[in-house]
N, C-alpha and C positions, 0 to 999 in steps of 0.2 A: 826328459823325453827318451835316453837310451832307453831308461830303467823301464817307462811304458811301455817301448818297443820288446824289451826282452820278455816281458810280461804277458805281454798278447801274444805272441809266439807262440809258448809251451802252455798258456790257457787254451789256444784255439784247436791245437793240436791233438790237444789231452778232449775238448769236447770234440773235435771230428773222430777220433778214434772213439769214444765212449759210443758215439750216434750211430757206426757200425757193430760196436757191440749190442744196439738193438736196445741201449737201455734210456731211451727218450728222455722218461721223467730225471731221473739220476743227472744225467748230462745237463738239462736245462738247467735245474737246481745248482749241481756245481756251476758250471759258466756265469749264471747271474752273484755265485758267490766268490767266483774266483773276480769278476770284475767290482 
C-alpha cells in the first residue's frame, strides 16, 4: 500500500503538471500508462 501511495503521488503530479502544459492527449496516455 506505501508503494501505491508513493506511486500515485508523482504519477498524479507529473499528469496535473503535463495538463498545464496544455498537452491533453500526452497526459491522458501517460496517466493511464503510468497507472
Amino acid at each position: 500500500m506505501v508503494i501505491l501511495t508513493k506511486k500515485v503521488k508523482p504519477f498524479s503530479v507529473t499528469c496535473f503538471n503535463q495538463d498545464i502544459l496544455n498537452i491533453r492527449k500526452a497526459i491522458t496516455v501517460e496517466c493511464l500508462r503510468n497507472v
